[in-house]
C-alpha positions as CSV (number, residue, x, y, z in Angstrom):
1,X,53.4,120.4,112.2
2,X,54.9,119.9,115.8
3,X,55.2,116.4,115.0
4,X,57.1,117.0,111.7
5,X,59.0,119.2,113.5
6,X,60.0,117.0,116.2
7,X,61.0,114.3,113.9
8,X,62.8,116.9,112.0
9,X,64.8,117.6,115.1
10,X,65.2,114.2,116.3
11,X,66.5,113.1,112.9
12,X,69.2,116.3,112.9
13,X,70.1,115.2,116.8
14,X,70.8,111.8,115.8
15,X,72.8,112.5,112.9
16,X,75.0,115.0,115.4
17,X,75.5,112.2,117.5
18,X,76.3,109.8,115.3
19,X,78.8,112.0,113.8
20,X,80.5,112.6,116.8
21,X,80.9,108.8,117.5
22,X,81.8,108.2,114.1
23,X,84.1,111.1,114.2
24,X,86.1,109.9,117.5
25,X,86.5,105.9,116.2
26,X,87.8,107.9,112.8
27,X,90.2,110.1,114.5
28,X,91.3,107.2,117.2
29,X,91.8,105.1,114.1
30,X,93.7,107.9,112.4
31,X,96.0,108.3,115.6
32,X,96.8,104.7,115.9
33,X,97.6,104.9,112.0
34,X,100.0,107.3,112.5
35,X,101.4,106.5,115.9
36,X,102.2,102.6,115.2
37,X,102.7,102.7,111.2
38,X,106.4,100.7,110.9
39,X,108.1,103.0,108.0
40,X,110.4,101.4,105.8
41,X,113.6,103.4,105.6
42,X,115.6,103.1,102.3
43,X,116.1,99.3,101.4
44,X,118.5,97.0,100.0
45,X,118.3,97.1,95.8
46,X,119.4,95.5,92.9
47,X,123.0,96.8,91.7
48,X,122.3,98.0,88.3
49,X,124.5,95.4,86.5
50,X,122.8,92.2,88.7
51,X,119.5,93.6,87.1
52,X,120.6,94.0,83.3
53,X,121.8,90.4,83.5
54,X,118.0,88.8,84.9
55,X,116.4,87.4,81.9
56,X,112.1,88.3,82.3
57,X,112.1,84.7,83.3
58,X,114.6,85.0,86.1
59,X,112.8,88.1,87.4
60,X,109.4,86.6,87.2
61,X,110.7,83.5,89.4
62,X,112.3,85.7,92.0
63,X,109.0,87.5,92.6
64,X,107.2,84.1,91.9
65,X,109.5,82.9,94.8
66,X,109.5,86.0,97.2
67,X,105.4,85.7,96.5
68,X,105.4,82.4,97.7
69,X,107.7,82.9,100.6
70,X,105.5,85.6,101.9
71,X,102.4,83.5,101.4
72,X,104.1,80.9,103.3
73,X,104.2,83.0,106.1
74,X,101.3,85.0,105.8
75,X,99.6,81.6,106.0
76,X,101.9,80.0,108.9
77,X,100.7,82.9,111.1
78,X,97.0,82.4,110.9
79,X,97.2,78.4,112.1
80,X,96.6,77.3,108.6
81,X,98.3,74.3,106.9
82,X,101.0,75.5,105.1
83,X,102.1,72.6,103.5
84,X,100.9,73.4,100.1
85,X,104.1,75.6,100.1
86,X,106.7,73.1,101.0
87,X,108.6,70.3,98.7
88,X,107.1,66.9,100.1
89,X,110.1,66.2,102.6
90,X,109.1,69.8,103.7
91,X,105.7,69.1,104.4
92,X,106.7,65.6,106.8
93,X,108.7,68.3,108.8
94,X,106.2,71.8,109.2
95,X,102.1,71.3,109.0
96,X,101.8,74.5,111.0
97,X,103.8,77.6,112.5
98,X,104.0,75.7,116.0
99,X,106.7,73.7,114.1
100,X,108.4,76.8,113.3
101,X,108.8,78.7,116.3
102,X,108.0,79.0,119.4
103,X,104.2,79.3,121.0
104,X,104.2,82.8,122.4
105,X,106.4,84.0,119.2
106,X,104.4,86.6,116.5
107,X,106.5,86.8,113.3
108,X,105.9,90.9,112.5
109,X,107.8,91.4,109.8
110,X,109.4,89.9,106.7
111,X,112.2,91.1,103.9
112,X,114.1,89.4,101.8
113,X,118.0,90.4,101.9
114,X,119.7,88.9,98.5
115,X,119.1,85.6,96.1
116,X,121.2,83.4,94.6
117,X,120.2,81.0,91.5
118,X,121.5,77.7,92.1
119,X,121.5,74.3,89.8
120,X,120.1,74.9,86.7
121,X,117.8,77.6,87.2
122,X,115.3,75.0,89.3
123,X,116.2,76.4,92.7
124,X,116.7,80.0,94.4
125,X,117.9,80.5,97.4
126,X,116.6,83.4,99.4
127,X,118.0,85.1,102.0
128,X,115.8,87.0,104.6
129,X,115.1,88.5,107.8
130,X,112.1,88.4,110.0
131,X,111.3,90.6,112.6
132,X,109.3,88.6,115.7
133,X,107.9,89.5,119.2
134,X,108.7,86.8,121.5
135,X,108.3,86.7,125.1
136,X,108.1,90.8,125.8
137,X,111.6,91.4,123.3
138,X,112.0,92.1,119.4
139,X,113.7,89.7,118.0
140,X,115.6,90.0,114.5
141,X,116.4,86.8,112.8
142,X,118.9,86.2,109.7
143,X,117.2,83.6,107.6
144,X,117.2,81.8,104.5
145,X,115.2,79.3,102.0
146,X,115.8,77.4,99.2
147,X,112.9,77.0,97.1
148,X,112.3,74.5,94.1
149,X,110.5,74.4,91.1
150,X,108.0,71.6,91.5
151,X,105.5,71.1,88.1
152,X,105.0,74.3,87.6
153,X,104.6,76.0,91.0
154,X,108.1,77.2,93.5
155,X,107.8,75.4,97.0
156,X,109.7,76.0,99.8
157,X,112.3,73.0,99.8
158,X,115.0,74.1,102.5
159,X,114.5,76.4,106.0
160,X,116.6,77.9,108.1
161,X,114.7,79.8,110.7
162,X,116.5,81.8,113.4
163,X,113.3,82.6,115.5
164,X,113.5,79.8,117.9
């Protein structure tokens, strides 16, 4: 019985503890959460009337676009090749984000600004800013991309990066 009983409070001891280092990662993590959470204030929108004009195709290859933008840069930050998203002149010019801005820049955030169709439909340019930490400072840049409709798949095909 004084074994059982032992166990029983050994088990119940552990459990408090455990708890109460579970409890304090939780509630730092919770802190932190709410402390250094960016908020996005109200954004830029579609005027009604440049909405009732997309066709589903036109909105389908703006998010298309937008998806690959961010993806471009999603991928850029983690050293990965991004030329999968790029035109093939593109791809000679940027293999990684190193090409793109500087060494002890972090590209933070991202948020694209307006659009424009151009040509026939093939090509949207995007405009965007990106918010980057460079050096100790914030840095906001005023950006944009064209991207091209290559097979069947948007690639980046023009960059203009302020970040550098």
């Amino acid at each position: 019985m004084k074994i059982g009983l032992s166990a029983l409070i050994a088990l119940c001891l552990s459990a408090v503890f455990t708890q109460g280092a579970f409890g304090q990662v939780s509630e730092r993590e919770s802190f932190d959460r709410k402390l250094y959470t960016v908020v996005s204030l109200p954004h830029f929108k579609t005027s009604p009337q440049q909405f009732a004009g997309l066709s589903a195709d036109q909105k389908r290859n703006l998010l298309a676009c937008r998806d690959v933008l961010i993806s471009f840069f999603q991928r850029a930050d983690s050293k990965a090749d991004i030329t999968r998203y790029l035109t093939p002149d593109q791809a000679k010019k940027y293999r990684t984000l190193a090409d793109l801005v500087e060494p002890e820049t972090s590209l933070m955030e991202i948020g694209i600004l307006d659009w424009d169709f151009e040509g026939d439909g093939n090509q949207i340019h995007l405009r965007f800013f990106t918010v980057a930490f460079s050096e100790g400072n914030w840095v906001l840049g005023n950006n944009a991309a064209t991207l091209k409709m290559i097979g069947s798949e948007w690639r980046v095909a023009k960059l203009d990066l302020n970040t550098k």
